[in-house]
LUMRO-437202 format. One record per residue: residue number from 1; residue in one letter; chain; x, y, z of N, C-alpha, C in turn. Coordinates in Angstrom, 2 decimals, decimal comma. Atoms other than C-alpha are relative to their C-alpha. Example, Ala and Ser with C-alpha at 12.3 -4.5 7.8 and 13.67 -1.06 7.14 Angstrom:
LUMRO-437202
REC  num  residu  chaine      n_X      n_Y      n_Z     ca_X     ca_Y     ca_Z      c_X      c_Y      c_Z
REC    1       A       A     0,89    -1,19     0,00    12,30    -4,50     7,80     0,90     1,20     0,00
REC    2       S       A    -0,82    -1,19    -0,06    13,67    -1,06     7,14    -0,77     1,09     0,73
***
This chain:
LUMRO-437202
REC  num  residu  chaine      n_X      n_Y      n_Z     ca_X     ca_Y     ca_Z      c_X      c_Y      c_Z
REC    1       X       A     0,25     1,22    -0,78    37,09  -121,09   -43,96    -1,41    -0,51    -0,29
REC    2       X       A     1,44     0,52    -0,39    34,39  -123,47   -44,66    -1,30     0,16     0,75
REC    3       X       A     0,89     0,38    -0,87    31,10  -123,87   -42,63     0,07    -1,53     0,27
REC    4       X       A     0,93     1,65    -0,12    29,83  -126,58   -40,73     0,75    -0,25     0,97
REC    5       X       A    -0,55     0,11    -1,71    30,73  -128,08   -36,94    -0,30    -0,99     0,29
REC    6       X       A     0,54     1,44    -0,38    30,70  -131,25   -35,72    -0,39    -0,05     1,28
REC    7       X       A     1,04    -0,19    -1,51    28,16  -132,03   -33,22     0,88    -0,26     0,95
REC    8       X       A    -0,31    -0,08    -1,34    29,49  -131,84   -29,85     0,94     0,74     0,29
REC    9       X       A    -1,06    -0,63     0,23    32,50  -129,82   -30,74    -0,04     1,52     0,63
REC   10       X       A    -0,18    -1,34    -0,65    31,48  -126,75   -28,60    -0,81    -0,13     1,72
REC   11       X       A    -0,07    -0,41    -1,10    31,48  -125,10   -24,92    -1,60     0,72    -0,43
REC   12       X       A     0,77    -1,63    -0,02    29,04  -122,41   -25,77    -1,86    -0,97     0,47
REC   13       X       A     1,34     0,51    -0,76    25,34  -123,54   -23,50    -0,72     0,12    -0,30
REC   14       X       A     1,16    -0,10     0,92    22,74  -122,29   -26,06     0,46    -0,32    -0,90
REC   15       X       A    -0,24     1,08     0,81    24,07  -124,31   -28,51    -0,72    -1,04     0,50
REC   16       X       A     0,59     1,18    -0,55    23,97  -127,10   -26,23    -1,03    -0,34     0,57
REC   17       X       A     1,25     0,43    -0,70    20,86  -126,60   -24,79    -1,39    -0,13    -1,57
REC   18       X       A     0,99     0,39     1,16    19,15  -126,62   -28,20    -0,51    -0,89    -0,39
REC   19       X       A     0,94     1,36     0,81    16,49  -128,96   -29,80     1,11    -0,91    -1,19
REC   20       X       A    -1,18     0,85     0,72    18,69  -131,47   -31,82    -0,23     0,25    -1,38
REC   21       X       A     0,19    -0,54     1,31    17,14  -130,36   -34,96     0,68     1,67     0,03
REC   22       X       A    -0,58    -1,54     0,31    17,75  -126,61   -34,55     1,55    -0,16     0,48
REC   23       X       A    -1,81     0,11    -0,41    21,49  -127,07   -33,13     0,42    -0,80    -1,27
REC   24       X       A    -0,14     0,32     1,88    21,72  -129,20   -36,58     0,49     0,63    -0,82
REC   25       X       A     0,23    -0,49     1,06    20,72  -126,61   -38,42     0,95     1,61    -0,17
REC   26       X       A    -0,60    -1,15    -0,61    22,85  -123,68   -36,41     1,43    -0,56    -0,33
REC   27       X       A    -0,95     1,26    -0,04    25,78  -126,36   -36,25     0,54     0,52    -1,16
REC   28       X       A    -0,62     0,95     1,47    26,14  -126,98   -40,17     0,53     1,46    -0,86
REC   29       X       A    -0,42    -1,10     0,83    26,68  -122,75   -41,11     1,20     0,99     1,10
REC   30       X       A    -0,60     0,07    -0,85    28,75  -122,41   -38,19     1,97     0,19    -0,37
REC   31       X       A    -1,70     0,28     0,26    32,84  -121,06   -38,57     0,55     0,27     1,25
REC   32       X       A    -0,95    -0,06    -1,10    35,67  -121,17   -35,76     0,80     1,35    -0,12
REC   33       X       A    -1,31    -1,10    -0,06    37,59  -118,09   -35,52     0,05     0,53     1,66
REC   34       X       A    -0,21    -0,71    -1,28    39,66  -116,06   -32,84    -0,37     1,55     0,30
REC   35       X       A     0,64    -1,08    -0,44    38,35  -113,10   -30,71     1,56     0,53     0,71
REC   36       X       A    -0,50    -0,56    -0,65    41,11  -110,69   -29,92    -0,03     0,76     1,22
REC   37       X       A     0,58    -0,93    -0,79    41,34  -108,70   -26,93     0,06     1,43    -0,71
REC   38       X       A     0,18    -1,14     0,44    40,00  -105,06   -27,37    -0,60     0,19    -1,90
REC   39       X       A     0,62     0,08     1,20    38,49  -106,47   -30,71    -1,25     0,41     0,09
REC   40       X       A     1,88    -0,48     0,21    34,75  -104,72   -31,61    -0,62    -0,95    -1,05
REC   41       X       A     0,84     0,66     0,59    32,46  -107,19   -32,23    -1,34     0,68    -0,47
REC   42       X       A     1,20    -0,86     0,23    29,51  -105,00   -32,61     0,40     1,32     0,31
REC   43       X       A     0,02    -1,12    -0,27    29,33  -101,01   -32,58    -1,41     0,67    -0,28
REC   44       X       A     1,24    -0,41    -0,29    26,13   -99,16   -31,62    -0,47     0,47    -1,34
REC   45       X       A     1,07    -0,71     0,95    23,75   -98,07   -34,42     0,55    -1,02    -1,49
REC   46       X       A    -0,01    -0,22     1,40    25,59   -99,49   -37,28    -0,18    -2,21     0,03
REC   47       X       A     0,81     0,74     0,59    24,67  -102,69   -38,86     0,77    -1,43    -0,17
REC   48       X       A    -1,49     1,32    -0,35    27,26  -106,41   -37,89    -0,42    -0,86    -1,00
REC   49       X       A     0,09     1,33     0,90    27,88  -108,91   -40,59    -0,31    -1,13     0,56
REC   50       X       A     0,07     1,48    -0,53    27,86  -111,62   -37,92    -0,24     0,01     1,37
REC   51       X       A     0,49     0,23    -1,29    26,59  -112,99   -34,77     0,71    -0,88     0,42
REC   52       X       A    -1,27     1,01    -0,60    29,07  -115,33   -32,35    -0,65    -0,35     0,88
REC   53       X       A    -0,20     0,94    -1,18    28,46  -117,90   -30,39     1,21    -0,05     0,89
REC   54       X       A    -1,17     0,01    -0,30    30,88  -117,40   -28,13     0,74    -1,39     1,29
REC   55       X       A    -0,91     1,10    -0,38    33,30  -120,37   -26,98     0,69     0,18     1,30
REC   56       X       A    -0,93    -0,61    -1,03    35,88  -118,76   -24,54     0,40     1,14     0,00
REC   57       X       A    -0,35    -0,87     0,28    37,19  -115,79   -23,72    -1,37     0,99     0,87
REC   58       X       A     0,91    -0,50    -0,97    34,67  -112,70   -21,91    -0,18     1,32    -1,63
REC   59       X       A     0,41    -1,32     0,87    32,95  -109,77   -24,38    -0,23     0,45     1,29
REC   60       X       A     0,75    -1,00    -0,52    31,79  -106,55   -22,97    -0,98     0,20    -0,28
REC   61       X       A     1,22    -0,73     1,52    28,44  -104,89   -24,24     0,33     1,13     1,60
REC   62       X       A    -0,77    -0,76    -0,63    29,74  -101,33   -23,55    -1,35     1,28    -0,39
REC   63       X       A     0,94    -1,15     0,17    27,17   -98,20   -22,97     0,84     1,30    -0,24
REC   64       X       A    -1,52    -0,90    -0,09    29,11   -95,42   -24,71    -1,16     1,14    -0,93
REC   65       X       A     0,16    -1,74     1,78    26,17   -92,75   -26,50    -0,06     1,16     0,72
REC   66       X       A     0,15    -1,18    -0,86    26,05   -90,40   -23,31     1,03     0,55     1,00
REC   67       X       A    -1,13    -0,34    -1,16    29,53   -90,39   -21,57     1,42    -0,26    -0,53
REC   68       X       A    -1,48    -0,69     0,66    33,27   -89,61   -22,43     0,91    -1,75    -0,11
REC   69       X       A    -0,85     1,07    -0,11    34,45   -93,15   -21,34    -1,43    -1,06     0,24
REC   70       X       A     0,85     1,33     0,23    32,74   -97,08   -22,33    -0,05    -0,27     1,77
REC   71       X       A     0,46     0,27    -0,98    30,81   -98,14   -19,36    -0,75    -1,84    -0,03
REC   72       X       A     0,72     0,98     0,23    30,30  -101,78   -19,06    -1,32    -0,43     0,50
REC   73       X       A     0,77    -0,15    -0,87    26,67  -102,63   -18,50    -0,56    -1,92    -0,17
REC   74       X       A    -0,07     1,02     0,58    27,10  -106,49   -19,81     1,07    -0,71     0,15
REC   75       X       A    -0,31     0,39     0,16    28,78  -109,46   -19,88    -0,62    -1,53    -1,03
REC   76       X       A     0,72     0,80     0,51    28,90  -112,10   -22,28     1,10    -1,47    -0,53
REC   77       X       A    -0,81     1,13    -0,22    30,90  -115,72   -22,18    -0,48    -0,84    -1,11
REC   78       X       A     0,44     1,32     0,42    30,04  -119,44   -22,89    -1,38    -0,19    -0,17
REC   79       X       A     1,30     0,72    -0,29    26,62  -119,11   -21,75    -0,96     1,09    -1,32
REC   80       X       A     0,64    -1,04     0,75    25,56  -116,52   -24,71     0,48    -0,12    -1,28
REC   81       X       A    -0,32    -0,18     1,85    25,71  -115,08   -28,39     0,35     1,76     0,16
REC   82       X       A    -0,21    -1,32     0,46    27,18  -111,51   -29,61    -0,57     0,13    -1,51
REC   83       X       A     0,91    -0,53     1,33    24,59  -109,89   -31,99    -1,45    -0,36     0,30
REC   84       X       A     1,18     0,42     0,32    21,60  -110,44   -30,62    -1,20     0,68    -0,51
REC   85       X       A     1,01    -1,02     0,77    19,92  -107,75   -32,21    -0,59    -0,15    -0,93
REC   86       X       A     0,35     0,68     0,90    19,46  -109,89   -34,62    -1,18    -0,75    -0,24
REC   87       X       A     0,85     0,45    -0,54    17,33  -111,59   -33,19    -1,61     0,95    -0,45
REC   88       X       A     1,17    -0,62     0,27    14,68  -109,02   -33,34    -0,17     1,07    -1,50
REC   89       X       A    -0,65    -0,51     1,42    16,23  -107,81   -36,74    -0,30     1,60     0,44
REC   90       X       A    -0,49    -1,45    -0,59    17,32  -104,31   -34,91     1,69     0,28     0,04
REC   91       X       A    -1,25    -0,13     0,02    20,57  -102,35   -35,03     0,44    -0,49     1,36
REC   92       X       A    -0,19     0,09    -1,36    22,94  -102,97   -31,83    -0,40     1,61     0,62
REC   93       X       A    -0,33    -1,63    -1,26    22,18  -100,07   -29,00     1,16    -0,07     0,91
REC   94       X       A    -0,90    -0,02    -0,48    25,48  -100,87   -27,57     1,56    -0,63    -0,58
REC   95       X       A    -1,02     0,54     0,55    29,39  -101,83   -28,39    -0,29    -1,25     0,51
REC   96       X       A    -0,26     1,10    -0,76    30,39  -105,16   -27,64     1,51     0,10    -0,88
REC   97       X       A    -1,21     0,34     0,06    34,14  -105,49   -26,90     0,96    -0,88     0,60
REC   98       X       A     0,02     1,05    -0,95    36,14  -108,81   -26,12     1,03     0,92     0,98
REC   99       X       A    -1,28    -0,47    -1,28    37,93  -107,77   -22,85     0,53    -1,22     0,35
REC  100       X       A    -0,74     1,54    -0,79    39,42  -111,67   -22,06    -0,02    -0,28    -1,96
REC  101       X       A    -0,37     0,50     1,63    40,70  -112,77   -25,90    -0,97    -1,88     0,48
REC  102       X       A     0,81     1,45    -0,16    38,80  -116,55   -26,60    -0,04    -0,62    -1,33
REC  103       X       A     0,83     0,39     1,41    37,05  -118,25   -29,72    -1,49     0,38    -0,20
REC  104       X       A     1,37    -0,09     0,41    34,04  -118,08   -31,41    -0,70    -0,68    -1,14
REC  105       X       A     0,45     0,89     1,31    31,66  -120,07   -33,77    -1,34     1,07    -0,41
REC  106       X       A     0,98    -0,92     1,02    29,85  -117,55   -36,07    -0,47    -0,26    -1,11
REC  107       X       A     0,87    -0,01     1,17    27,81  -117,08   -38,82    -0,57     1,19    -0,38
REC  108       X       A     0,53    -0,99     0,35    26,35  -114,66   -41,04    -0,81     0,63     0,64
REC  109       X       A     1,52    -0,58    -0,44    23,68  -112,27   -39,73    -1,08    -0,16    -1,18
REC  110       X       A     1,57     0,46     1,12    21,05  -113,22   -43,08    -0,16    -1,13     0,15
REC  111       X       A    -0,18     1,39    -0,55    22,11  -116,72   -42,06    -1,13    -0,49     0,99
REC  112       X       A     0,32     0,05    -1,29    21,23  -116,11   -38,73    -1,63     0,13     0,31
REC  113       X       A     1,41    -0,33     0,44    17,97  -114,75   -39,76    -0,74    -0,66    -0,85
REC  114       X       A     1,03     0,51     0,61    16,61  -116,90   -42,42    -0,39    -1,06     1,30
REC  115       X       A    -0,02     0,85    -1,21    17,29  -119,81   -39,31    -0,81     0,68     0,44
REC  116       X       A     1,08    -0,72    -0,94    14,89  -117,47   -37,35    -1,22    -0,42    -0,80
REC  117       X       A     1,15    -0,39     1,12    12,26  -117,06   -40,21    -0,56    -1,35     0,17
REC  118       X       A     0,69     1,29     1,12    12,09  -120,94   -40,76    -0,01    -0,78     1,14
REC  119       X       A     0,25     0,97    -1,40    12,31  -122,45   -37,02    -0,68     0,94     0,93
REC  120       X       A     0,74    -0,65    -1,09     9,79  -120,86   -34,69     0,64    -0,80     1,57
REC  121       X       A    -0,76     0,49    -1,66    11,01  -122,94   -31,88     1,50     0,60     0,26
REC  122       X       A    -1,44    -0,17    -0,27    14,77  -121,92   -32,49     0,07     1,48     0,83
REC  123       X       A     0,00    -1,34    -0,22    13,32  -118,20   -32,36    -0,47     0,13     1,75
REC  124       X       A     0,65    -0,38    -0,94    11,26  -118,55   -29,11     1,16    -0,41     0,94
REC  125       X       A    -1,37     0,59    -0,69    14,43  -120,41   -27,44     0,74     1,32    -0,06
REC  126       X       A    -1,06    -1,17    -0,01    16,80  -117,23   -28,36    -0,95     1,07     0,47
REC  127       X       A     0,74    -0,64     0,21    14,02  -115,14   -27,80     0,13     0,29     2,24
REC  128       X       A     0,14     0,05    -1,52    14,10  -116,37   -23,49     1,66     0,07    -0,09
REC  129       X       A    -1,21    -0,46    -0,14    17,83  -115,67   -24,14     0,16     1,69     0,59
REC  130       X       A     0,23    -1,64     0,65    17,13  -111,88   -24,87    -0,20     0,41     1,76
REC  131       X       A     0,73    -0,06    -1,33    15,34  -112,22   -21,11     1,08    -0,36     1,09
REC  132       X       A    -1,60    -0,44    -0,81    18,71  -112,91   -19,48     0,49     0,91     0,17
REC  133       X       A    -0,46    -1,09     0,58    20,08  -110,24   -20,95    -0,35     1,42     1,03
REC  134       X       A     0,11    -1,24    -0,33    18,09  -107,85   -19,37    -0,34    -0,23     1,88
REC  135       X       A    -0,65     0,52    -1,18    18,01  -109,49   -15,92     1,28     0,40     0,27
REC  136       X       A    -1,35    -0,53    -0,39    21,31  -108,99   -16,14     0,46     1,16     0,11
REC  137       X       A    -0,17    -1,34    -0,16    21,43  -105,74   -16,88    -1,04     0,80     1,09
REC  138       X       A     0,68    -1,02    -1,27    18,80  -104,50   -14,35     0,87    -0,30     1,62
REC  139       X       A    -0,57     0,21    -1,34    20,54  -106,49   -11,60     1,39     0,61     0,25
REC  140       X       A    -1,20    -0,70     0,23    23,71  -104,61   -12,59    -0,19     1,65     0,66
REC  141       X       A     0,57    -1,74     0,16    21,91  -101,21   -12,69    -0,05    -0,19     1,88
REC  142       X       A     0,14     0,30    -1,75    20,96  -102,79    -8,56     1,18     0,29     0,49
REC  143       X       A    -1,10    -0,06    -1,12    24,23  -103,05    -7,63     0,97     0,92    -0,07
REC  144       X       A     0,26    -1,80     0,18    25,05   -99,48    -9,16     0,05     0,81     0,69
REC  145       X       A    -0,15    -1,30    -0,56    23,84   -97,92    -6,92    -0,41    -0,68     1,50
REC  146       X       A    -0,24     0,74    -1,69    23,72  -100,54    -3,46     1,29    -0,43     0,32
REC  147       X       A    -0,71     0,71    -0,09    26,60  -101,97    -3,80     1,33     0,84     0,30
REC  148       X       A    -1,38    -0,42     0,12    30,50  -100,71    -2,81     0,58    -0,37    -1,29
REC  149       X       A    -0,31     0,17     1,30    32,50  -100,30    -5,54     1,48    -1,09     0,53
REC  150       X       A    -0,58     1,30    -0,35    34,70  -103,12    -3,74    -0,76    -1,49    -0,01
REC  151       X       A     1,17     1,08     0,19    31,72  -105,40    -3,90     0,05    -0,21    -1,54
REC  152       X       A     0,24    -0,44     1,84    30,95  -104,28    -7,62     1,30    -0,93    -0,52
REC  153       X       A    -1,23     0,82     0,51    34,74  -105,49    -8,22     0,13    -1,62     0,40
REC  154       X       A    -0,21     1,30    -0,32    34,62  -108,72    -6,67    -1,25    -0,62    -0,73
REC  155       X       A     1,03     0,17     0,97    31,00  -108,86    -8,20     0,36    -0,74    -2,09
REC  156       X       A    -0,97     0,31     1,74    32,71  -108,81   -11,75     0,97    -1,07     0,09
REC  157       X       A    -1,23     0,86    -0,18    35,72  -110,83   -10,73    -0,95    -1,59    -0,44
REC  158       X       A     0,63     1,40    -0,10    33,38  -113,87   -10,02    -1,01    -0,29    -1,59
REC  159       X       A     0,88     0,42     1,51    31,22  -112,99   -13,33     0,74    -0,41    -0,96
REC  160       X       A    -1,05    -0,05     0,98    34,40  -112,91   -15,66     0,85    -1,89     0,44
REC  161       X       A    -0,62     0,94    -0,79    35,54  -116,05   -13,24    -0,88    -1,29    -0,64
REC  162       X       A     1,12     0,73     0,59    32,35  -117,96   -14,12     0,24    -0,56    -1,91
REC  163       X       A     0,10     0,16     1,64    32,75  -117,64   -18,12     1,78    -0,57    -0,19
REC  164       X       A    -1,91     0,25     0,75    36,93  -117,77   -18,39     0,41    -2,16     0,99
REC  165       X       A    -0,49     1,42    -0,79    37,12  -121,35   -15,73     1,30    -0,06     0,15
REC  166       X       A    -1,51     0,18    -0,57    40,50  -120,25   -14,86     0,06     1,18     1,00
REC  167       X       A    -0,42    -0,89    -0,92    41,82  -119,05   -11,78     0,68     1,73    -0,28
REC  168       X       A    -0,93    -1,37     0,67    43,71  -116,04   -13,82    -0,64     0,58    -0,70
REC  169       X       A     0,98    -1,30     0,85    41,88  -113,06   -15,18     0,95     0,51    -0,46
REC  170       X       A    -1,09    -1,09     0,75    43,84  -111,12   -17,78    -1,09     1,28     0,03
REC  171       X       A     0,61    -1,31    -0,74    42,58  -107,64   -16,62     0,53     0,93     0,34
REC  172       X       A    -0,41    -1,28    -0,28    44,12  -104,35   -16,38    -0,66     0,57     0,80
REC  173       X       A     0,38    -1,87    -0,81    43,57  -101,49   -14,23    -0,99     0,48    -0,74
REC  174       X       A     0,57    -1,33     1,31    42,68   -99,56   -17,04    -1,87    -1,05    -0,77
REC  175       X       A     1,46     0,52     0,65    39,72  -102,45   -18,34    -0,99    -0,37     1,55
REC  176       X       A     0,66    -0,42    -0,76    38,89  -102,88   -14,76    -0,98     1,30     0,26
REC  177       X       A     0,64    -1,11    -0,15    38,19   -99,19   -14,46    -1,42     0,47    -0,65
REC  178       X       A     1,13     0,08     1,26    35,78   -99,47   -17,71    -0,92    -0,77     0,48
REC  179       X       A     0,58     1,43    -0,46    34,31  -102,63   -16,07    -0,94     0,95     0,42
REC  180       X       A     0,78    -0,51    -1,04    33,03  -100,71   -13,46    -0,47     1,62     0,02
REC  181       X       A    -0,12    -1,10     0,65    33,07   -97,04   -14,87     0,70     1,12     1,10
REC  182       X       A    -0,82    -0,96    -1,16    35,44   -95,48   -11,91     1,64    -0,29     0,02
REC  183       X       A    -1,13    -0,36     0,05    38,78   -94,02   -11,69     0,30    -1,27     0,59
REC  184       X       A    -0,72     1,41    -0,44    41,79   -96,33   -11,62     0,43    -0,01     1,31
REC  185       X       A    -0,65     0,24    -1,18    42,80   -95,06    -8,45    -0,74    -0,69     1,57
REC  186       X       A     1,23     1,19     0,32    39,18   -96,74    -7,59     0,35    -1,28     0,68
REC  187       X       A    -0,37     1,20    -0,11    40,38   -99,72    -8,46     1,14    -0,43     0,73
REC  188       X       A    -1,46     0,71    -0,78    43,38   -99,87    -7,16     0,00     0,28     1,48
REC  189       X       A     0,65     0,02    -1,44    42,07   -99,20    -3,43    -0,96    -1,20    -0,04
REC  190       X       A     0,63     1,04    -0,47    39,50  -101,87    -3,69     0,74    -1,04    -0,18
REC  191       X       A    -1,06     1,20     0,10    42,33  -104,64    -5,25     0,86    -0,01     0,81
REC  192       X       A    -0,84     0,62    -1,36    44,19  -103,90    -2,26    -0,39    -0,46     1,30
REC  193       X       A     1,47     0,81    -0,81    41,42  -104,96    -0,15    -0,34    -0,96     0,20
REC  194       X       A     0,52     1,18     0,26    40,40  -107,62    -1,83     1,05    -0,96     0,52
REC  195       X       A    -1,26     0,91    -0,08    44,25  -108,84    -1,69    -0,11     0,15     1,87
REC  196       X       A    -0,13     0,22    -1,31    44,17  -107,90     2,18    -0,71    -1,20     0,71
REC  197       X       A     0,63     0,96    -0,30    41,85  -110,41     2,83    -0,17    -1,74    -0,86
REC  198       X       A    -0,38     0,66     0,63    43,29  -112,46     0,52    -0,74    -1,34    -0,74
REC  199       X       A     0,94     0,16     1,02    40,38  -113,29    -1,70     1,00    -0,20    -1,42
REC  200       X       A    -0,83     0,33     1,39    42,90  -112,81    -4,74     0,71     0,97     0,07
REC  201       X       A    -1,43     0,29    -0,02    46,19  -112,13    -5,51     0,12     1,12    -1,70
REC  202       X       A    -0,39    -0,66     1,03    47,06  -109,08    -8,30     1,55     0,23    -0,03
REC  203       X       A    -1,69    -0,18     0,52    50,24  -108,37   -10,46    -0,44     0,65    -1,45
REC  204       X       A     0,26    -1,09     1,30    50,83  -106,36   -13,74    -1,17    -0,48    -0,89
REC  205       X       A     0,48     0,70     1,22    47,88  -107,18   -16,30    -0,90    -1,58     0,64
REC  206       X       A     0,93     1,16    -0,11    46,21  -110,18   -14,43    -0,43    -0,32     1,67
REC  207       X       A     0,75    -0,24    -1,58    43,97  -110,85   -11,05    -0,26    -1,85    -0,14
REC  208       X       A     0,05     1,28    -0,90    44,47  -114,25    -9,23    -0,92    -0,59     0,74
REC  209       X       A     1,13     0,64    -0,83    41,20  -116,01    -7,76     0,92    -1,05     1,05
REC  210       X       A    -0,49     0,53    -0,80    42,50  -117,03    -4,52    -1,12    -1,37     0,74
REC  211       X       A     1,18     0,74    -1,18    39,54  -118,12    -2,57    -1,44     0,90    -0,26
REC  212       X       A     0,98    -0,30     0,62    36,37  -117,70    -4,59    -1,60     0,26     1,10
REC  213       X       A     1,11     0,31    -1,02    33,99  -118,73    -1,59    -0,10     1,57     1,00
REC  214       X       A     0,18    -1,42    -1,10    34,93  -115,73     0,44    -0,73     1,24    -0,71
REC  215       X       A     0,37    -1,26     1,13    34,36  -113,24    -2,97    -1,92    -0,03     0,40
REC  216       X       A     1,63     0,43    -0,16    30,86  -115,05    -3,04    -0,93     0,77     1,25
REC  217       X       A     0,50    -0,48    -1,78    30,29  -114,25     1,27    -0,10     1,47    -0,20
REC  218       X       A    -0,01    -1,71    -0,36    31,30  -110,96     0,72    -1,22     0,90    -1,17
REC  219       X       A     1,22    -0,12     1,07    29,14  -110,44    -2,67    -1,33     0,40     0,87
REC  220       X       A     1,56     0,06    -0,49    26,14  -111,15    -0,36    -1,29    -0,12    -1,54
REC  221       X       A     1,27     0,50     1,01    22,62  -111,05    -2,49     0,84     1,26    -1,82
REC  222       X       A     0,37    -0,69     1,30    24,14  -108,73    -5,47     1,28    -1,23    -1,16
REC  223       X       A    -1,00     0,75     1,31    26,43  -112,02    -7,21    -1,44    -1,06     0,26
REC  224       X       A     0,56     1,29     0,04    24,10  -115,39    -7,80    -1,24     0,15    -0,47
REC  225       X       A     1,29    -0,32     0,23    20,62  -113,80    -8,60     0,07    -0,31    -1,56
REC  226       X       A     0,02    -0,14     1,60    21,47  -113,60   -12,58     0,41    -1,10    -0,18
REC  227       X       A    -0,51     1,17     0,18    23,22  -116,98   -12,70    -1,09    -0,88    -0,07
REC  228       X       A     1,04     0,81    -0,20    20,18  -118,70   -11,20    -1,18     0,40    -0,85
REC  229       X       A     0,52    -0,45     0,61    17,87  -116,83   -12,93    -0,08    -0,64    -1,92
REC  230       X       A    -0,49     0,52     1,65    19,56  -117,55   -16,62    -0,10    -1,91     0,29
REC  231       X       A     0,23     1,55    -0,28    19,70  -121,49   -15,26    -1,47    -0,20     0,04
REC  232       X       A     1,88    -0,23     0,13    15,41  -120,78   -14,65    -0,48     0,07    -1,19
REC  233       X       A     0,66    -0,28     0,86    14,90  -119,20   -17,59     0,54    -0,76    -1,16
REC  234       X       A    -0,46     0,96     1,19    17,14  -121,60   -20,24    -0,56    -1,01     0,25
REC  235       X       A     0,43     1,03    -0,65    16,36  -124,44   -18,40    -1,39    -0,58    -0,41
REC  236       X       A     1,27     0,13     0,43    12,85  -124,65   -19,42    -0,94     0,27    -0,84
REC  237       X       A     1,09    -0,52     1,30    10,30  -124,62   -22,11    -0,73     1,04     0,75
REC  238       X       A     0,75    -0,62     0,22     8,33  -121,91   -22,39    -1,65    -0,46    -0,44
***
């Protein structure tokens, strides 16, 4: 498949929030392909041909070098890129796997990198990306170890809810359980919970956003901090 993208032709929010020259220049080496579910976009230590903008659909970034089963400690949608290790021209320290199937507009990783080398602004822009990232992951690590692991689930629900814009999560038990790194039987006590109060609505393979506002109430301070945060920190020059 060719390169090259016609301006306006994408979802993905660091695209769109880019300087009109560097989104140009990101734009024009730019290919469309699909992200399976349970596809590995990245694997820890070793070395990714390509970095994704990602379109639709939900990645993981999965912590897997100290424990028997992938622990998600990441998410990564519309509002991000898979590979950003690139960025600092480092291997990944974690998987990334899509758990919600989607698209993606990629490009080489030397690509990706001369673009770094030759736009200082493009770099310092991806650079307050990187700073999401780990926001996100500390506020994760917060709710770890404050949070119910019925919270934690509705927590996720609304993050995965946020990136997919459809009421219907395709979501197992079994990628739930990973989500959150606890037995399925776990999960399947807090999804009958959630459904008791009829927040959302499960069936084989997919979780129903009933009534998002209540997920939110019940969330309290551990959903909205990273949202606003990433809106702070994109949002503005440096």
């Amino acid at each position: 498949m060719t390169g090259g993208l016609k301006t306006g032709k994408t979802c993905n929010k660091l695209l769109l929030g880019m300087s009109k020259d560097d989104r140009g220049r990101v734009e024009s080496l730019l290919r469309r392909e699909w992200l399976a579910t349970r596809q590995y976009l990245e694997r820890r230590g070793e070395l990714q041909e390509k970095v994704y903008f990602i379109e639709s659909g939900v990645v993981s970034n999965l912590e897997t070098s100290d424990i028997p089963i992938p622990l998600e400690v990441g998410v990564v949608g519309c509002e991000g890129i898979v590979g950003a290790s690139a960025i600092c021209t480092l291997l990944p320290q974690r998987d990334s796997c899509v758990q919600i199937e989607g698209e993606a507009l990629s490009l080489g990783r030397g690509e990706f990198q001369t673009l770094l080398e030759t736009s200082p602004s493009l770099l310092r822009y991806l650079l307050r990306y990187i700073q999401t990232q780990i926001v996100q992951i500390s506020l994760a690590a917060s709710a770890g170890v404050r949070a119910t692991v019925q919270q934690r689930l509705a927590r996720k629900l609304l993050m995965y809810h946020d990136r997919i814009g459809n009421d219907d999560l395709a979501l197992t038990h079994e990628a739930m359980s990973i989500i959150l790194g606890v037995r399925r039987a776990s999960i399947t006590h807090a999804i009958h919970n959630l459904e008791a109060e009829r927040w959302i609505r499960a069936q084989r393979g997919l979780v129903h956003i009933r009534d998002r506002a209540g997920l939110v109430k019940y969330c309290g301070p551990f959903y909205g901090v990273a949202e606003a945060r990433y809106a702070e920190i994109m949002g503005h020059e440096s």
